[in-house]
ZASE-865329 format. One record per residue (C-alpha): residue number from 1; x, y, z. Coordinates in steps of 0.5 Angstrom, whole numbers, plus 500, padded with zeros to 3 digits. Layout:
<atoms>
seq; u; v; w
NUM; X; Y; Z;
...
</atoms>
This chain:
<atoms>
seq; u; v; w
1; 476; 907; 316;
2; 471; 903; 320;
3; 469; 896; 319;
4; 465; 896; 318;
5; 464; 899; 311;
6; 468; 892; 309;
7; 464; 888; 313;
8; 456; 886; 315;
9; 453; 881; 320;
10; 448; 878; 316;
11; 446; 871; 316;
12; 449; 870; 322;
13; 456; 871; 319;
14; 461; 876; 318;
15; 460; 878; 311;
16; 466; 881; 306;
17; 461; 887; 301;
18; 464; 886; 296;
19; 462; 879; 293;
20; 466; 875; 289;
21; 463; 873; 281;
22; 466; 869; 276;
23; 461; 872; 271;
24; 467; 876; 267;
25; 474; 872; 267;
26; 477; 870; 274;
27; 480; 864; 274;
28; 480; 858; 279;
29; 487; 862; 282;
30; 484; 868; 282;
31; 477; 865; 286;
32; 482; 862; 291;
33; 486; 868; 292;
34; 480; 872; 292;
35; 478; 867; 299;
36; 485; 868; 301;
37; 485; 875; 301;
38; 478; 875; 305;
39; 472; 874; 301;
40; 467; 871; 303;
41; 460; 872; 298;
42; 461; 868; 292;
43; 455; 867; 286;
44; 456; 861; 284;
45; 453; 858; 278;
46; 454; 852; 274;
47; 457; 856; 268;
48; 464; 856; 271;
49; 465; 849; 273;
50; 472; 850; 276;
51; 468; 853; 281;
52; 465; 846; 284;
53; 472; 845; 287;
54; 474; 851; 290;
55; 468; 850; 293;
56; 470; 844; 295;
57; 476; 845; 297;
58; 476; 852; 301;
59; 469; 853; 303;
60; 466; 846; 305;
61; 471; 846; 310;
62; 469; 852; 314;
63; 462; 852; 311;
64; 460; 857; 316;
65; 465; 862; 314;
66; 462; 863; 307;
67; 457; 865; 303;
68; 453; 861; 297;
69; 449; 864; 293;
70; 446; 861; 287;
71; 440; 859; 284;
72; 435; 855; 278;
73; 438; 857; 271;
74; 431; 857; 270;
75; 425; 858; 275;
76; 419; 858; 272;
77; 417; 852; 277;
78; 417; 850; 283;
79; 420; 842; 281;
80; 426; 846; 278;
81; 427; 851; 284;
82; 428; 845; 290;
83; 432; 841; 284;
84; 437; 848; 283;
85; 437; 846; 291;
86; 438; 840; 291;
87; 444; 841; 286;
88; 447; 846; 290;
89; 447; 841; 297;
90; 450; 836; 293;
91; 457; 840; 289;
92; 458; 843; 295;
93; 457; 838; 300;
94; 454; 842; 304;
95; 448; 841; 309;
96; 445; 849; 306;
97; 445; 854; 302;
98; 445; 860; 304;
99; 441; 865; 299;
100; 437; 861; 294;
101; 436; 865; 288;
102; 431; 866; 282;
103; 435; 870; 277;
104; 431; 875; 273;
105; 424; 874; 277;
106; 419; 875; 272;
107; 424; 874; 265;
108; 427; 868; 267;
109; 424; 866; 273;
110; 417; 867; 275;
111; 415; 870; 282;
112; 408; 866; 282;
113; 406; 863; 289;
114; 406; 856; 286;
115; 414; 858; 286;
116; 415; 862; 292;
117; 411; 857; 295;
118; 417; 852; 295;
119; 423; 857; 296;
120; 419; 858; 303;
121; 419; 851; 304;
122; 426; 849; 302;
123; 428; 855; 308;
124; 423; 852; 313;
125; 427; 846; 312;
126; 433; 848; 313;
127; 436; 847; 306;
128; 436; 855; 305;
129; 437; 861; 309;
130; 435; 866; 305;
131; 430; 867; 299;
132; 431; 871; 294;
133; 430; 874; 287;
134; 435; 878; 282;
135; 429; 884; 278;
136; 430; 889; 274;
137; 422; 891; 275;
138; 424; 896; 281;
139; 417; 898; 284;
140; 415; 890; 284;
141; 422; 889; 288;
142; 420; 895; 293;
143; 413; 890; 293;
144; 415; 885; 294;
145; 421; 887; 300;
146; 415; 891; 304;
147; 410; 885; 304;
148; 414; 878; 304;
149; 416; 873; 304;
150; 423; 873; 300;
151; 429; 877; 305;
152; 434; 878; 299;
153; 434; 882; 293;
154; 440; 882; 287;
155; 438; 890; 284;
156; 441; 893; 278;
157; 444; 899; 284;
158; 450; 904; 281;
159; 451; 912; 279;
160; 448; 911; 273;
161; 442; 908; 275;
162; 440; 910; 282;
163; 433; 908; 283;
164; 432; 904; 287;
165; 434; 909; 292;
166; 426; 911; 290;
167; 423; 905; 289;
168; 426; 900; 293;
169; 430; 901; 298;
170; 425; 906; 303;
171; 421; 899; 302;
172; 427; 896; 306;
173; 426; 897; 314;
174; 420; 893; 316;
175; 423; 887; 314;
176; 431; 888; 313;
177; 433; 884; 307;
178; 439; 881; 305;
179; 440; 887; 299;
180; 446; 885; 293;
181; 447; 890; 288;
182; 450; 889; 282;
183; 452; 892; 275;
184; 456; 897; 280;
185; 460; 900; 274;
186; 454; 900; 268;
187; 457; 894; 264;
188; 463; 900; 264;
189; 460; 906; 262;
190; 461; 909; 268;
191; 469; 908; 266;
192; 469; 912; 261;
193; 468; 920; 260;
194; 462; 921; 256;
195; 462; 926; 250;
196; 461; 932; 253;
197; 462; 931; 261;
198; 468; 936; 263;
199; 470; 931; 269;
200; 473; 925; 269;
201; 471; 918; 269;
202; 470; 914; 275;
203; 474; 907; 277;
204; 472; 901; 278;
205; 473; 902; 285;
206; 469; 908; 286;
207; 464; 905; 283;
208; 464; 899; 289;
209; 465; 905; 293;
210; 459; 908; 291;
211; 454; 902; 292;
212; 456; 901; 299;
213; 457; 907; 300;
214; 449; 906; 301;
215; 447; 904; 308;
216; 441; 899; 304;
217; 447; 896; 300;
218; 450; 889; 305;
219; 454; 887; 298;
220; 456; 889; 291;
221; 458; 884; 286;
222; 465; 885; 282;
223; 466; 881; 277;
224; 474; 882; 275;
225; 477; 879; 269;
226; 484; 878; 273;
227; 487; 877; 279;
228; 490; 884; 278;
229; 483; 887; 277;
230; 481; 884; 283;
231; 487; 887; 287;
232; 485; 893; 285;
233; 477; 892; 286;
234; 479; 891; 294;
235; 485; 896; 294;
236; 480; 902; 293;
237; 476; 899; 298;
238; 481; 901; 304;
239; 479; 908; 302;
240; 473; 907; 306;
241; 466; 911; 303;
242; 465; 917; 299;
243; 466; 924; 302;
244; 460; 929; 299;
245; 465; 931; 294;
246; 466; 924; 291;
247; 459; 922; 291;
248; 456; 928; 288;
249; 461; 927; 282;
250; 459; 920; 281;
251; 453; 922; 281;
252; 454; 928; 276;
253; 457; 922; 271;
254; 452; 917; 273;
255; 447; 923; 269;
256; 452; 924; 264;
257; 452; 917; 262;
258; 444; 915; 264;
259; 443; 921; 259;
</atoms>
């Protein structure tokens, strides 16, 4: 296996793809053996406050080796967006964050110029690397990756769900945004065989595979609920991409389940 399949040159860092989240149960000994094992894209929140001191203890001590990606909780202003900065700099004592996120542009955050404006400043000023937006709204997503100025997007990207391979990602080559992709495994549907379906249900690592098996897809998110699960996720990752026989199964499955 190339890899390049587990690793990116983005942000001027070598980037592990599949990012690490806290969202569904890993605890601060799973988070620091996720580090250990070569992760290095954590989605930080404030929900999980164990996170702070990993943060502090592992990544503030070689700040050019990781990757922070976090947010606003609520981004409707642009006072809310640098405060949501400004938090991140101080926990993590750290200098800059490298992707500042509004998390559901247009649903708990807003995509105004006002907003957007203060998201460029705060990369202007070093305080950010990258700007960038969680949507679900894919053809404004697709907008918004042709025509600037935000250069990441977290997309609902997986089997049963692949159209962003219409609406975004034919959008992305002018300008190159940092692209995550998350809900690999349809919050779980894509693990069991739907009624119906005469093949079998796909793994979590399939799953991870399947995202990154998309040139336009530098990151996918997991979110194990265990040390073992996560084990699992990085294991299937050494299988390397999807051959054609996989992806079209997958792909068969994501349509079962979408239908």
């Amino acid at each position: 296996m190339s890899d390049d399949f587990l690793h990116r040159e983005r942000l001027g860092k070598r980037v592990h793809r599949l990012g690490i989240s806290a969202s569904y149960g890993l605890d601060e000994a799973g988070m620091r053996e996720a580090l250990e094992r070569g992760t290095n894209y954590l989605f930080w929140t404030p929900a999980k406050p164990f996170l702070k001191t990993v943060i502090r203890d592992v990544v503030a001590r070689d700040r050019d080796r990781y990757v922070l990606a976090t947010g606003p909780v609520l981004g409707y202003f642009g006072g809310s967006v640098r405060r949501a900065a400004e938090w991140a700099l101080r926990e993590s004592r750290s200098d800059y964050v490298d992707i500042l996120q509004l998390f559901w542009g247009g649903v708990m955050s807003s995509l105004a110029p006002r907003v957007l404006d203060e998201l460029v400043k705060l990369r202007e000023a070093g305080k950010v690397r990258a700007i960038g937006t969680a949507i679900h709204d894919r053809k404004r997503a697709g907008r918004l990756a042709a025509e600037g100025p935000l250069d990441f997007f977290m997309l609902r990207y997986n089997a049963a769900h692949p159209g962003a391979e219409a609406d975004v990602f034919p959008h992305l080559a002018a300008r190159r945004p940092f692209v995550t992709a998350y809900t690999a495994t349809s919050w779980g549907k894509l693990l069991r065989r739907p009624r119906g379906f005469d093949g079998p249900a796909a793994t979590a690592g399939d799953c991870y595979r399947f995202c990154l098996t998309s040139p336009h897809v530098d990151v996918v998110l997991t979110a194990p609920k265990d040390a073992r699960e996560l084990r699992e996720n990085l294991e299937a990752l050494e299988r390397g991409p999807l051959t054609a026989e996989e992806e079209a199964r997958l792909r068969a499955l994501g349509r079962a389940v979408h239908g």
